[in-house]
DSSP file (Angstrom, degrees, kcal/mol; ACC not computed):
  #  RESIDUE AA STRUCTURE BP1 BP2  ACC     N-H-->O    O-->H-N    N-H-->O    O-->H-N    TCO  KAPPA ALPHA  PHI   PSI    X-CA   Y-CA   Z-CA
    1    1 A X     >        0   0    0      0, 0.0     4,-1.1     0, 0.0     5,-0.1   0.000 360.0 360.0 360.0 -55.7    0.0    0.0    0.0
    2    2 A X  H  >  +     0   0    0      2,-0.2     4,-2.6     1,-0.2     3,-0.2   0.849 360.0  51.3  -1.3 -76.4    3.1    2.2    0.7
    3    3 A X  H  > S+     0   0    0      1,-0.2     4,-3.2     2,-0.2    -1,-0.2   0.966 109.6  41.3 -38.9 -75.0    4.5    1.4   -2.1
    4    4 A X  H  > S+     0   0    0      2,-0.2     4,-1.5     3,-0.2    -1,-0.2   0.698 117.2  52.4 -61.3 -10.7    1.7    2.1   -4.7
    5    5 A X  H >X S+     0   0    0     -4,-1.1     3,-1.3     2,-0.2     4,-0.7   0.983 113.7  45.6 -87.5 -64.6    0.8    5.7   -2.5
    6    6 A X  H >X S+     0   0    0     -4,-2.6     3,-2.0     1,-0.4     4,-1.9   0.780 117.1  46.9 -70.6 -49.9    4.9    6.5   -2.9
    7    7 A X  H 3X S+     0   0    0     -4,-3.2     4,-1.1     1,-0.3    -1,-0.4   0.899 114.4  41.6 -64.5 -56.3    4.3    5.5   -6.6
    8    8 A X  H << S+     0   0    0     -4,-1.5     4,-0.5    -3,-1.3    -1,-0.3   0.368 111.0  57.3 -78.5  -8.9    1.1    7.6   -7.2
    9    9 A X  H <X S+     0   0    0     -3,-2.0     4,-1.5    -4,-0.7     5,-0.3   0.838 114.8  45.1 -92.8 -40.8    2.8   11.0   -4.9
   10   10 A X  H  X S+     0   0    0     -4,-1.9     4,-2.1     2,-0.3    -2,-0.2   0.833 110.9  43.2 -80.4 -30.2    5.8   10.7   -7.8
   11   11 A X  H  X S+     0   0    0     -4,-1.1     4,-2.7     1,-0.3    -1,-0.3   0.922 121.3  54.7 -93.9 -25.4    3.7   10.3  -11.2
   12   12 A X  H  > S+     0   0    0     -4,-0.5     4,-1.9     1,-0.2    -2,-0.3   0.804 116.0  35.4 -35.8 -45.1    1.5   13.6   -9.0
   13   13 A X  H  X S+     0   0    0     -4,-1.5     4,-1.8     2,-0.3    -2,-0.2   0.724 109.7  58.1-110.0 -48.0    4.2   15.4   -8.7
   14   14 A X  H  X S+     0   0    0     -4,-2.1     4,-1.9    -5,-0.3    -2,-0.2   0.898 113.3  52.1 -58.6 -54.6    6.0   14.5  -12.2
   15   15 A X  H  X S+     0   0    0     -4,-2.7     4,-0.9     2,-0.2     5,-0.3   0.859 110.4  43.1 -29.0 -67.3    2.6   16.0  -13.5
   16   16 A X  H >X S+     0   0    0     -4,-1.9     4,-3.2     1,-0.2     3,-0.6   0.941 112.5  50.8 -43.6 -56.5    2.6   19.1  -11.7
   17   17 A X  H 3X S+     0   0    0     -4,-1.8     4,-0.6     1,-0.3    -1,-0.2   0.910 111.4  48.9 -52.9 -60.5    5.8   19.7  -12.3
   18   18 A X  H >< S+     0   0    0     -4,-1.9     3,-0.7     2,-0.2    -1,-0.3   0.681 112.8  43.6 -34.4 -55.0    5.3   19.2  -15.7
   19   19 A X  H X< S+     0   0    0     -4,-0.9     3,-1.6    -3,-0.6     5,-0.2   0.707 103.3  64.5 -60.4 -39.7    2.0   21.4  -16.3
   20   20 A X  H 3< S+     0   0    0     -4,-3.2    -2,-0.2    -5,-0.3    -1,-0.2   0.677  98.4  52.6 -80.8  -3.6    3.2   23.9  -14.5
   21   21 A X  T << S+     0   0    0     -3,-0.7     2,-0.2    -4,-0.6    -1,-0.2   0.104  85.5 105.2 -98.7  23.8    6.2   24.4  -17.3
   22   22 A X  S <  S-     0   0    0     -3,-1.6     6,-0.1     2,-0.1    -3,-0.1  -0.498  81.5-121.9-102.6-174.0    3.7   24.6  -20.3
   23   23 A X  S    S+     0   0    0     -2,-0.2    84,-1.4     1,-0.1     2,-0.4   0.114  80.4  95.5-107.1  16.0    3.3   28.0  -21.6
   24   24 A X  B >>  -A  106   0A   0     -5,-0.2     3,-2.3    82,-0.2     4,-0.7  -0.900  67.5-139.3-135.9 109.2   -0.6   28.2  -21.0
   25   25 A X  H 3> S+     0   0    0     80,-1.2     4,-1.2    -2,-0.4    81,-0.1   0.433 102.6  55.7 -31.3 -14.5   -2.2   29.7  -18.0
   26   26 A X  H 3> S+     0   0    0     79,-0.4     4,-1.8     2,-0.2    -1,-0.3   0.920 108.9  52.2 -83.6 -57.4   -5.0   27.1  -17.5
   27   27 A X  H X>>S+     0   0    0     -3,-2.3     4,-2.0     1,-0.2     3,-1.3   0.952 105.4  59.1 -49.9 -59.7   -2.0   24.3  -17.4
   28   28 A X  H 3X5S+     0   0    0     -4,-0.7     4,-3.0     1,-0.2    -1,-0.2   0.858 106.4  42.2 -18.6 -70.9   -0.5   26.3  -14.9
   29   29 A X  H 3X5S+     0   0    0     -4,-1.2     4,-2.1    -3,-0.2    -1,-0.2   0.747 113.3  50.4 -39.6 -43.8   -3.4   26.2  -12.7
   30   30 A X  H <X5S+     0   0    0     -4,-1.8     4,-1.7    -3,-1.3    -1,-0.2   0.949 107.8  49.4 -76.3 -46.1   -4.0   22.8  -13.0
   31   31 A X  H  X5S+     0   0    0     -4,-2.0     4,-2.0     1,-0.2     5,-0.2   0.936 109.0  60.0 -70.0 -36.5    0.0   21.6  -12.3
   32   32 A X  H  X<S+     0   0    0     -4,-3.0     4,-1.0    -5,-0.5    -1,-0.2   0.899 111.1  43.1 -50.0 -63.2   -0.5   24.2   -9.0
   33   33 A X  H  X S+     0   0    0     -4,-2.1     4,-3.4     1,-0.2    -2,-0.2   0.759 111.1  51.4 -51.0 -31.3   -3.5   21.6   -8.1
   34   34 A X  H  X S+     0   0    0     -4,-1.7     4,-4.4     2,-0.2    -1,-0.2   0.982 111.1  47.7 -51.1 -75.7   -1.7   18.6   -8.9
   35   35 A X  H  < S+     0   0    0     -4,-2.0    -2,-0.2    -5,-0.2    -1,-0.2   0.711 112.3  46.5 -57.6 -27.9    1.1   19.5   -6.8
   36   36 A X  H  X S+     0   0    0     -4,-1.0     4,-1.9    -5,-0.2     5,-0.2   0.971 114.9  48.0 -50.4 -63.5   -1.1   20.5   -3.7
   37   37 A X  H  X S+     0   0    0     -4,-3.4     4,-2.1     2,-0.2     2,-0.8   0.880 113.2  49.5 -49.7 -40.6   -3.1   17.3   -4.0
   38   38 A X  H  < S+     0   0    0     -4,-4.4     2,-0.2   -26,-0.2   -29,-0.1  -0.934 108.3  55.3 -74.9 120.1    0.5   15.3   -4.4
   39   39 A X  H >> S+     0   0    0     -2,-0.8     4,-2.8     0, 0.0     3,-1.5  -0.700 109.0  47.6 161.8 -63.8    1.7   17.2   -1.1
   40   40 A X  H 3X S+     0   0    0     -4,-1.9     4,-2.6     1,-0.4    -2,-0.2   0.914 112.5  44.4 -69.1 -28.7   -1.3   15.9    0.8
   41   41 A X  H 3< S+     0   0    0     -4,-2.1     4,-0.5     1,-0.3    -1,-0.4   0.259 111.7  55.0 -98.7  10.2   -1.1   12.3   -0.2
   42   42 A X  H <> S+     0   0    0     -3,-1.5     4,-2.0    -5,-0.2    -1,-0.3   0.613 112.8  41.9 -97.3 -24.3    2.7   12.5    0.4
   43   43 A X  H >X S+     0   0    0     -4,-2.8     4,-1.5     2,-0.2     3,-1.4   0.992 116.5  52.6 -71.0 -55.5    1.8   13.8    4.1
   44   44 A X  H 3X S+     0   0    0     -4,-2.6     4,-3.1     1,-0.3    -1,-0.2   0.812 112.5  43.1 -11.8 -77.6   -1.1   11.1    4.2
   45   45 A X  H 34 S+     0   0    0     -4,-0.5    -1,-0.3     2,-0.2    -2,-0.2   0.551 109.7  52.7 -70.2 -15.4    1.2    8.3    3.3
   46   46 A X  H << S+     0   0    0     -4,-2.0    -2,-0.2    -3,-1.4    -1,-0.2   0.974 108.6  53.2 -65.0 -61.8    4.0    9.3    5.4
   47   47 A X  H  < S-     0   0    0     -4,-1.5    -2,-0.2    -5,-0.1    -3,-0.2   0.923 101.3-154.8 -24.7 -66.4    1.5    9.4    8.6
   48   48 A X     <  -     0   0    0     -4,-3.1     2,-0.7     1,-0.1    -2,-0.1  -0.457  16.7 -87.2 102.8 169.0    0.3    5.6    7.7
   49   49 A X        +     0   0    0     -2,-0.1     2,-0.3    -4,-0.1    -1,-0.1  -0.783  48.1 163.5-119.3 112.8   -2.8    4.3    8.5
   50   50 A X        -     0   0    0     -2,-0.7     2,-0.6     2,-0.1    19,-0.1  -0.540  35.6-138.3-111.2-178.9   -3.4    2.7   11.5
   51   51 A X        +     0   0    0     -2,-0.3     2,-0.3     2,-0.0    -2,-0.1  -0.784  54.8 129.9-120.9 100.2   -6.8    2.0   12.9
   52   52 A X        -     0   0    0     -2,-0.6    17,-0.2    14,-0.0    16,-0.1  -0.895  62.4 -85.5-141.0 149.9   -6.2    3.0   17.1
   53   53 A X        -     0   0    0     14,-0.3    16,-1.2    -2,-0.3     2,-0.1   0.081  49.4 -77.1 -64.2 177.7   -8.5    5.2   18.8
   54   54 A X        -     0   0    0     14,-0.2     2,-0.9     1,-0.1    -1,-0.1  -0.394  42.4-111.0 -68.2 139.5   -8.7    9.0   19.0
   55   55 A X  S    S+     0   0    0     14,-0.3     2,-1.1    -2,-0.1    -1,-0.1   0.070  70.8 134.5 -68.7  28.2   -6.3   11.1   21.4
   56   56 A X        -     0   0    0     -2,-0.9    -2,-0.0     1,-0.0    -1,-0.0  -0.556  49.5-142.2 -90.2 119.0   -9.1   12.0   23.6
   57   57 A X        -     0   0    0     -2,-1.1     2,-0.3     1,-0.1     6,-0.1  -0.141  30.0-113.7 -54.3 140.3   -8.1   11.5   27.6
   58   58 A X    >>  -     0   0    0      1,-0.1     3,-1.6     4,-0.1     4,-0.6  -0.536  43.3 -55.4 -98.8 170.3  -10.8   10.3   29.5
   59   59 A X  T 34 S+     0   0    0     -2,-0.3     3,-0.4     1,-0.2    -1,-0.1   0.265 123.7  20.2 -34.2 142.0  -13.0   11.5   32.2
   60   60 A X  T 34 S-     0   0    0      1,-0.2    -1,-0.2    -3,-0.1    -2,-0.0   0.071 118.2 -88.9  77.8 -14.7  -10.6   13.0   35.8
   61   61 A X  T <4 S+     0   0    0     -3,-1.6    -1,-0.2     1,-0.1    -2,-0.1   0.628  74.7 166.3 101.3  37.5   -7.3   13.4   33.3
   62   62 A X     <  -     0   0    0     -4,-0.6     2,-0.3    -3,-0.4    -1,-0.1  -0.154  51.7 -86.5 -47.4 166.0   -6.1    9.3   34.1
   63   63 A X        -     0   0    0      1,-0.1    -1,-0.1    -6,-0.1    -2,-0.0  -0.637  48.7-101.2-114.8 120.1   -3.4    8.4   31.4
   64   64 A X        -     0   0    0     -2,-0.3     2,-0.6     1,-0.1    -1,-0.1  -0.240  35.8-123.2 -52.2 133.5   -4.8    7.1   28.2
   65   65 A X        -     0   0    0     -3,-0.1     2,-0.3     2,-0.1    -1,-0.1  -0.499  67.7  -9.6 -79.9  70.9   -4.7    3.1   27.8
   66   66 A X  S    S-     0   0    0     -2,-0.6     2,-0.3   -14,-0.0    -2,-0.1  -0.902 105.1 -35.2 133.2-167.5   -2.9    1.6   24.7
   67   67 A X        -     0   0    0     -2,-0.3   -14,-0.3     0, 0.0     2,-0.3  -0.666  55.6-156.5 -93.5 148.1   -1.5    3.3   21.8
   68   68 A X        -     0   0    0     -2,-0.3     2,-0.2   -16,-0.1   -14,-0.2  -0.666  20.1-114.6-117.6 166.5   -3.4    6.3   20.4
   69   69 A X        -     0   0    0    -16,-1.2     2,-0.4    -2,-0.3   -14,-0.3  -0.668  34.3-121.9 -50.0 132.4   -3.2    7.6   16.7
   70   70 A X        -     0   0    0     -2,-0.2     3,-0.2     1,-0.2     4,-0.0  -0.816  15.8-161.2-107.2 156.9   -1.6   11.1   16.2
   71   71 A X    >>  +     0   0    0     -2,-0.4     3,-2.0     1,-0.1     4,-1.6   0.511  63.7  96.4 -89.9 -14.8   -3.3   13.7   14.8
   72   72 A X  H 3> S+     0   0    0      1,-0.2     4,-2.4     2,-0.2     5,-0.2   0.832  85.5  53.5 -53.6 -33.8   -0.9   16.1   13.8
   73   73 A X  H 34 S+     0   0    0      1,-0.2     4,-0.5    -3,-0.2    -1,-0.2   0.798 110.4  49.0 -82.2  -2.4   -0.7   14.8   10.1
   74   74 A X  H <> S+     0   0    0     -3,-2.0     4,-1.2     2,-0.2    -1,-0.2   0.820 114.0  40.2 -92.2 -28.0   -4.2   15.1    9.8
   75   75 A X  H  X S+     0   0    0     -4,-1.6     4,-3.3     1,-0.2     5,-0.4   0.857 115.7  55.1 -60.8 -40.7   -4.6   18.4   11.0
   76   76 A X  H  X S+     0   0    0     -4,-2.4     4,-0.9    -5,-0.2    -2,-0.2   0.750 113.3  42.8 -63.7 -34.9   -1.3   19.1    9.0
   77   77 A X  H  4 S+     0   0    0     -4,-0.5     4,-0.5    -5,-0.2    -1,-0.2   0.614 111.1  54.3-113.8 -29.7   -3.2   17.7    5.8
   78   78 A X  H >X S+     0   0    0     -4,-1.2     4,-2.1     2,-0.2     3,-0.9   0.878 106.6  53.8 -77.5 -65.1   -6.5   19.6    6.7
   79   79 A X  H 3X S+     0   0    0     -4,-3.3     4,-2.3     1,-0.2     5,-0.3   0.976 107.5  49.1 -22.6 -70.9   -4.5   22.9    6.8
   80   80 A X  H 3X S+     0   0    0     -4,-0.9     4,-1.6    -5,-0.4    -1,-0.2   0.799 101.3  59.7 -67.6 -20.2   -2.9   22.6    3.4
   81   81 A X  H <> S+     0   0    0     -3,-0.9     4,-1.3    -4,-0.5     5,-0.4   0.726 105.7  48.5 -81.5 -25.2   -6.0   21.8    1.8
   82   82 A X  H >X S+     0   0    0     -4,-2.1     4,-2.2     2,-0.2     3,-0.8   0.985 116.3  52.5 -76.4 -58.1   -7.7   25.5    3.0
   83   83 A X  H 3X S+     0   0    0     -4,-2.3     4,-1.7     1,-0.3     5,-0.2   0.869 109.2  39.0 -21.9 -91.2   -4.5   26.8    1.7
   84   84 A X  H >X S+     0   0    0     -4,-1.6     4,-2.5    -5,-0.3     3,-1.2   0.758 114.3  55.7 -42.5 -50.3   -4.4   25.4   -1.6
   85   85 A X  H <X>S+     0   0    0     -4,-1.3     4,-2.9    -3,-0.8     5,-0.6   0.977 110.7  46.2-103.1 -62.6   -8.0   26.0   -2.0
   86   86 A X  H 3X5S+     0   0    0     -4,-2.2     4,-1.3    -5,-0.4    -1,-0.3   0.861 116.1  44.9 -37.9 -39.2   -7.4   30.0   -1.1
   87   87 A X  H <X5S+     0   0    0     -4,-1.7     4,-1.5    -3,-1.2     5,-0.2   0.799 113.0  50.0-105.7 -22.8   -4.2   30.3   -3.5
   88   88 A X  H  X5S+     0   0    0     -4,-2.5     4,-6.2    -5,-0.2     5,-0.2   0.977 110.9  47.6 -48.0 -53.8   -6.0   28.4   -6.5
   89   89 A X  H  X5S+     0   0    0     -4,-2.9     4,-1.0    -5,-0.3     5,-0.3   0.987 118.8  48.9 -69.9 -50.2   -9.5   30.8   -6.2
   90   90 A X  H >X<S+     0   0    0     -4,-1.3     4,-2.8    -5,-0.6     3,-1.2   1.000 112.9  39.6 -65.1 -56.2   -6.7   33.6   -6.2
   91   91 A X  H 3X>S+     0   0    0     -4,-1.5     4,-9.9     1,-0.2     5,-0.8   0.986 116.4  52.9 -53.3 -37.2   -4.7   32.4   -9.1
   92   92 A X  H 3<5S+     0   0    0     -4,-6.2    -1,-0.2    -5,-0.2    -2,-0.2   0.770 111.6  48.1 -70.2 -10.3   -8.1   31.5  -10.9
   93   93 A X  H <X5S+     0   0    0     -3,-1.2     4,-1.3    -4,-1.0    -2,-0.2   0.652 116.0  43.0 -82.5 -42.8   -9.3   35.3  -10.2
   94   94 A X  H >X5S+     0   0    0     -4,-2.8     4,-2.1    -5,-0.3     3,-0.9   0.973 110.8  53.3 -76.4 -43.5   -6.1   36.8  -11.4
   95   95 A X  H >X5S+     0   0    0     -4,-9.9     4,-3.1    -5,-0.5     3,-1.0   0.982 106.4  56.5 -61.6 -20.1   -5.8   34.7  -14.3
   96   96 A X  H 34<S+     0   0    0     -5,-0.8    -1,-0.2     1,-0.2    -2,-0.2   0.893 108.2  46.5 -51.7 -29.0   -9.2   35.8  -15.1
   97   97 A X  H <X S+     0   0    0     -4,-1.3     4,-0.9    -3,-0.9    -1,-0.2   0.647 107.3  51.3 -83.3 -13.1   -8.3   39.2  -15.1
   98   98 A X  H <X>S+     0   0    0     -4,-2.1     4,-2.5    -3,-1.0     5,-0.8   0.861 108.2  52.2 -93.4 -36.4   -5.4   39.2  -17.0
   99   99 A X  H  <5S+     0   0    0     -4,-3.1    -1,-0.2    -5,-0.4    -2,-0.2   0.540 108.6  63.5 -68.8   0.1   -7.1   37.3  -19.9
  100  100 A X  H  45S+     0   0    0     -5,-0.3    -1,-0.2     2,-0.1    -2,-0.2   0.761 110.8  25.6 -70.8 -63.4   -9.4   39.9  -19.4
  101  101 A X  H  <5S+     0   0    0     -4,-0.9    -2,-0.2    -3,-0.2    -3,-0.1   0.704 129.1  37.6-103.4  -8.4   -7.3   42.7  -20.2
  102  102 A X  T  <5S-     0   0    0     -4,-2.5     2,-1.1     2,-0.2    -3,-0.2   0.243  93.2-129.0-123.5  -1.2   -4.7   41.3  -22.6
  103  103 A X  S   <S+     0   0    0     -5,-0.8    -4,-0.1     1,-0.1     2,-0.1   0.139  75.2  71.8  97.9 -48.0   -6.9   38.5  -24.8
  104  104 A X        -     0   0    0     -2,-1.1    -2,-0.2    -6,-0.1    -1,-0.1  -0.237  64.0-147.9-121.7 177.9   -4.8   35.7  -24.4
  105  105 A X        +     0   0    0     -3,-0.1   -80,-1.2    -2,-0.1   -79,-0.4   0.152  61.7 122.0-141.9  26.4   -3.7   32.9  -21.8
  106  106 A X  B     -A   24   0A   0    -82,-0.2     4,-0.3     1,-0.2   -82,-0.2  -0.518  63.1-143.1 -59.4 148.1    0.1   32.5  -23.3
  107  107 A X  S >  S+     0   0    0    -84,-1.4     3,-2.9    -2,-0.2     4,-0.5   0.911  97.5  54.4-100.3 -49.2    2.3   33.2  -20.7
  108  108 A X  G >  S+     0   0    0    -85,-0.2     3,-2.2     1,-0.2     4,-0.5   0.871 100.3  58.5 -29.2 -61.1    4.7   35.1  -23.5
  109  109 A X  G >  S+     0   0    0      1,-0.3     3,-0.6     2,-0.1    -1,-0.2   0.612  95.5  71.7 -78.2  -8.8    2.0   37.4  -24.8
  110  110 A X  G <  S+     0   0    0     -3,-2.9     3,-0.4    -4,-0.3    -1,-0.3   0.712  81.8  62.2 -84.3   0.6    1.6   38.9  -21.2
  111  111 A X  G <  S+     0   0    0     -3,-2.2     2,-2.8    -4,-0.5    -1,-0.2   0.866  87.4  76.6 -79.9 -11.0    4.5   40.7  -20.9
  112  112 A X    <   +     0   0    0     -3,-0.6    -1,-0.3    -4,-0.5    -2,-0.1  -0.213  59.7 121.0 -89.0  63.9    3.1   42.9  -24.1
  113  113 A X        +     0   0    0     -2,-2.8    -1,-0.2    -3,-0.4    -2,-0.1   0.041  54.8  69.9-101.3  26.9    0.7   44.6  -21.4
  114  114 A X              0   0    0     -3,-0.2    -1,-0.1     1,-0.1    -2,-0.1   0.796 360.0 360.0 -81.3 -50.7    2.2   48.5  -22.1
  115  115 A X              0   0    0      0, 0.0    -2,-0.1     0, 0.0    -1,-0.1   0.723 360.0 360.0 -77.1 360.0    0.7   48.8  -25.7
């Protein structure tokens, strides 16, 4: 299971990377998503999955029994998805504007925004 997650963050990742060097603003966008989504499923798959209960103490503050599950990568994993979600709707708002005022969604044609 390892394995194939480690296999499936790389060909994520090879994508992004990959979209995010084409020369059209949409690809852009998409290789940014790519690379969030691989980012989470690399934190995911580092955590592991185990099946142990929740880190909640019980009633008078006694000492938990048995092994607990940590939460940090899920919090960690929750985080980065509001993130990502915030700096996509911004990138998809700018490009919008910029294809807006200059026609096109070449990333060359934008620098000819003077004329």
């Amino acid at each position: 299971m390892n394995s194939l997650s480690a296999i499936l963050v790389g060909v994520l990742f090879a994508a992004g990377l990959y979209m995010l060097l084409r020369r059209s603003i949409v690809k852009v966008i998409i290789g940014l998503a790519l690379l969030s989504h691989s980012v989470n499923l690399l934190l995911f798959t580092a955590a592991g999955l185990r099946r142990q209960p929740p880190p909640i103490l019980p009633e008078g503050g006694g000492v938990p029994a048995g092994p607990m599950v940590d939460p940090v990568p899920q919090a960690l994993i929750l985080t980065a998805i509001v993130i990502s979600f915030g700096v996509l709707a911004f990138a998809v708002v700018l490009i919008h504007r910029a294809y807006g005022t200059v026609g096109t969604d070449d990333l060359d044609e934008l620098d000819r925004t003077d004329t």
